[in-house]
C-alpha positions in Angstrom: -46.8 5.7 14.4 -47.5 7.4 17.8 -48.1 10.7 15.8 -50.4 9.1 13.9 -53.0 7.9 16.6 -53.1 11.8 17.5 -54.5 12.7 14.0 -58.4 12.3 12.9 -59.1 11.2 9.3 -62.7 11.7 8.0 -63.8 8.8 5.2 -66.6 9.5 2.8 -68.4 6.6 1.0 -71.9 6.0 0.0 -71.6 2.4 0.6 -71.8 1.6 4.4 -70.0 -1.6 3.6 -66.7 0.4 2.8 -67.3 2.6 5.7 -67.4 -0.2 8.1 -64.4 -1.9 6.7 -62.1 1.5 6.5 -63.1 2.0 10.1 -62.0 -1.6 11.5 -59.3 -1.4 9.3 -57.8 2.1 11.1 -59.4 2.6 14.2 -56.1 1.5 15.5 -53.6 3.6 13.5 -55.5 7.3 13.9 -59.3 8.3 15.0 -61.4 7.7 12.4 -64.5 9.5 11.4 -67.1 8.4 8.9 -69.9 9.6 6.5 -72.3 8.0 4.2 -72.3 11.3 1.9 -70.2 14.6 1.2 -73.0 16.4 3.0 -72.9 14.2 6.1 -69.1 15.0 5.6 -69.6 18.5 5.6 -71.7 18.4 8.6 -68.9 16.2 10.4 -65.9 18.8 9.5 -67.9 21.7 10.8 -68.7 19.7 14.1 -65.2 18.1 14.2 -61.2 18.7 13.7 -60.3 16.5 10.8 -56.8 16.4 9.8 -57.2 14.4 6.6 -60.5 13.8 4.3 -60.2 10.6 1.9 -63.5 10.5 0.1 -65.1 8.1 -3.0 -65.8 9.8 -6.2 -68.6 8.9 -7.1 -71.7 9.8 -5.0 -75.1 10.5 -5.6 -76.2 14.5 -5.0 -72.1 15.7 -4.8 -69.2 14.2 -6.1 -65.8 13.6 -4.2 -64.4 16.5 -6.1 -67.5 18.9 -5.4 -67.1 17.5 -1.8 -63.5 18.5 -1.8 -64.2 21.8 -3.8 -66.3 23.1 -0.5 -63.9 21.9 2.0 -61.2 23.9 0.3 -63.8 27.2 1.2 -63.2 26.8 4.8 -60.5 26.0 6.0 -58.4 25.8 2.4 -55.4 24.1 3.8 -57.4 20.7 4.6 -55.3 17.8 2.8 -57.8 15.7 0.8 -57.2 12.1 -0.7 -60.1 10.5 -3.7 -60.4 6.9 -3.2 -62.1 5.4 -6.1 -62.5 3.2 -8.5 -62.4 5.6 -11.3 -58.8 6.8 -13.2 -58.3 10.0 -12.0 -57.2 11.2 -14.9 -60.5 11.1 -16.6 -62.4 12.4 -13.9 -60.2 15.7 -12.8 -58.9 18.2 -15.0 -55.5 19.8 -14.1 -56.5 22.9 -12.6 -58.7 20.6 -10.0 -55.8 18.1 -9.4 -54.3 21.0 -7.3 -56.9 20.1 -4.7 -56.4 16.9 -4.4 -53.3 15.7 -2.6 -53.4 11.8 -3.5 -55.9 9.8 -5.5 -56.2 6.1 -4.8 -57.3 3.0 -6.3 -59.8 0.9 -5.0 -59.9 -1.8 -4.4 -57.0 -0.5 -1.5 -54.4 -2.4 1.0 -53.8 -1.7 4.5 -50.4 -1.0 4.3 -50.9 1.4 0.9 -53.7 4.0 2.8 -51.4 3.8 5.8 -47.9 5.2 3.4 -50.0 7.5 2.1 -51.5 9.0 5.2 -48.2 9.2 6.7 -46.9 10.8 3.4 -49.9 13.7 3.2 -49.7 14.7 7.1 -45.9 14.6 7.0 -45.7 12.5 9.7 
């Protein structure tokens, strides 16, 4: 868990609601950064060093696959996780799937987000 607290994860959500309750939820486990939209995100991975982006699906202007889609530009080995309450299956071909390194239901547990962020930063 030490290695953890080391590592920065960026969450993207339109609703501030879920951004405030991601935050509290982690704040202990790894530094966590958050943005209301995938341009705000954008803005935040340019500024910052982000070693893991989880990010909704759906958001107004770009979606959580578009969002991921321009992180993979620069720098392309950025690990990305969708969040959402959408089935993946119907919202991301098979090509795009390759981009995406988990996707996760919502509503989410704790203990699930914290596996899985262990799992994608091989930690």
């Amino acid at each position: 868990m030490e290695q953890l607290m080391e590592k920065t994860v960026l969450y993207v959500d339109d609703e501030p609601i879920n951004l405030e309750l991601f935050k509290a939820q982690f704040k202990k486990h790894f530094s966590v950064l958050t943005a209301i939209s995938a341009i705000n995100g954008l803005k935040l991975i340019e500024a910052n060093p982000v070693d893991l982006v989880i990010t909704d699906f759906k958001m107004p202007a770009m979606n959580g696959l578009e969002f991921i889609k321009e992180i993979k530009k620069t720098p392309p080995q950025m690990k990305c996780i969708i969040l959402s309450g959408y089935i993946e299956s119907k919202v991301v071909n098979e090509k795009e799937r390759i981009l995406v390194s988990e996707f996760l239901s919502k509503p989410w547990k704790k203990e699930d987000i914290l596996f899985i962020v262990q799992k994608t930063l091989g930690i």
